[in-house]
C-alpha positions in Angstrom: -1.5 9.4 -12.4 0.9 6.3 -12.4 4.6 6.7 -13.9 6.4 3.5 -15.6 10.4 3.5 -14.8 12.3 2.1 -17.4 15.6 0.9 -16.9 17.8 0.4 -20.2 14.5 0.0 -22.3 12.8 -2.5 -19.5 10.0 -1.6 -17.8 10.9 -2.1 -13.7 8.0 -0.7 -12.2 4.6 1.3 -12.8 4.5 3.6 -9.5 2.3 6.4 -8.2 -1.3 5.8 -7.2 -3.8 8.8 -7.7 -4.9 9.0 -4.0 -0.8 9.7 -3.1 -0.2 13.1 -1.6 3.3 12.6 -2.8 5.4 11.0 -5.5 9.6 10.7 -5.2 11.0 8.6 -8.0 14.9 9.8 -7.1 18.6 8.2 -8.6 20.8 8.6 -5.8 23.8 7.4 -3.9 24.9 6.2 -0.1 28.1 6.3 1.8 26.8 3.5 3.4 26.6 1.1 0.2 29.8 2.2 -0.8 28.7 5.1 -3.1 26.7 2.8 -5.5 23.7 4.3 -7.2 20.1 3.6 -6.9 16.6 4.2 -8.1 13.9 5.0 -5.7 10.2 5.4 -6.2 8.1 6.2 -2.9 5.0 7.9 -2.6 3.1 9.1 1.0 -0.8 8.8 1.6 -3.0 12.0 2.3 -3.2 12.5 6.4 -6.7 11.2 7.9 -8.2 12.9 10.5 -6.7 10.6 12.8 -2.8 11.7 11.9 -2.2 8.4 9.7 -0.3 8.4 7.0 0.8 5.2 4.5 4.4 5.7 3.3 4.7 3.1 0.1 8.1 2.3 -1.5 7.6 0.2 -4.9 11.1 0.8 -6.4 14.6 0.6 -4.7 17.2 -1.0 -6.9 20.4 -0.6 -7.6 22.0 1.2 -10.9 25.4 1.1 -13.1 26.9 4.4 -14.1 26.1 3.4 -17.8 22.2 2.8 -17.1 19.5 4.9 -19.1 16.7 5.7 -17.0 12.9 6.7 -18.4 10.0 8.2 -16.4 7.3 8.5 -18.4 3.4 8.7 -17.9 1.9 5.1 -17.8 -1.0 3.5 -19.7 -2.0 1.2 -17.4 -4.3 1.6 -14.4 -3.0 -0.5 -11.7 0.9 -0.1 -10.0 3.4 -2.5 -9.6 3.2 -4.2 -6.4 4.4 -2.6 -3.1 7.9 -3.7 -1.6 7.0 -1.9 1.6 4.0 -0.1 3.4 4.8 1.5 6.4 2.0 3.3 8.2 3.2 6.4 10.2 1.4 8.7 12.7 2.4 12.2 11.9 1.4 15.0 14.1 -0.2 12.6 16.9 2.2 11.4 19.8 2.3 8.1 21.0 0.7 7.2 24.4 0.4 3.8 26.2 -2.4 2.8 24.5 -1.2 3.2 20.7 2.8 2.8 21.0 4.7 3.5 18.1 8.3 4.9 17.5 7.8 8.7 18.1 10.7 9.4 15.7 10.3 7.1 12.4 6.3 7.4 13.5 6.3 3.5 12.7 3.9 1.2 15.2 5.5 -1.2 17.0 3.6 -4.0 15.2 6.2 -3.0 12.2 9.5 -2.2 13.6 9.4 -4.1 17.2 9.0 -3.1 20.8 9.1 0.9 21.6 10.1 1.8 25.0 10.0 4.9 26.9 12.0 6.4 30.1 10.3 8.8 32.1 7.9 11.4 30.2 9.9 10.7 27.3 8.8 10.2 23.8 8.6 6.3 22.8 11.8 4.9 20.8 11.9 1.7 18.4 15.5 -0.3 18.5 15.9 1.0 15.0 16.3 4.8 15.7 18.1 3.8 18.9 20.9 2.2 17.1 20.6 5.0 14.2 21.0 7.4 17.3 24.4 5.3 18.6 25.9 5.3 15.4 25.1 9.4 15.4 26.9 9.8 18.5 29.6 7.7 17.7 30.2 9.8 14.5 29.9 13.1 16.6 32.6 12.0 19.3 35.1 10.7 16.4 34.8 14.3 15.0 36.2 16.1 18.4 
């Protein structure tokens, strides 16, 4: 079933094709953006036997405190086009002949080189830096 998310009484997406495993259309806010709200609407494919999984975002836009939101069951039969697809590899590790980031599960054909030390798992430059600024937050705390 596809959902159409209104904003103020304009229709800003149609989200949620049938063969999704699941659907998250949230309103939420972010320390990082400075505690301004948003509207997300992702959805995440059904696993094939393989471990691959397509994680879609269609909706992420920013709201005002006074906006009126809608979710209602759609009429129409085809979604609003993706802002991202991300394909992930859940439940599979990564191995030198199909790298991808053993923590976001993204291939390196999306998010850049992965790299490995050792026996380690495989890390992308994105969840490196998200690890930093984790560490950095941990040692300001002590």
């Amino acid at each position: 079933m596809l959902y159409d998310v209104i904003v103020n009484g304009k229709l800003i997406a149609t989200v949620g094709p049938t063969e999704l495993e699941h659907l998250s259309i949230s309103v939420s806010t972010s320390s990082h953006d400075g505690g301004i709200p948003f509207i997300m609407a992702n959805g995440m494919s059904p696993r094939t036997e393989d471990g691959k999984q397509t994680y879609t975002t269609w909706l992420e836009n920013e709201l005002s405190e006074s906006d009126r939101i809608e979710i209602i069951p759609s009429k129409t039969t085809n979604p609003s086009e993706a802002l991202k697809i991300r394909k992930l590899k859940r439940g599979v590790s990564s191995s030198k002949e199909d790298k991808f980031c053993d923590f976001c599960k993204q291939d390196e054909t999306v998010v850049g080189p992965v790299i490995q030390a050792g026996e380690t798992p495989y890390i992308c430059k994105p969840c490196t830096e998200l690890c930093i600024e984790i560490i950095k937050g941990l040692e300001s705390q002590t």
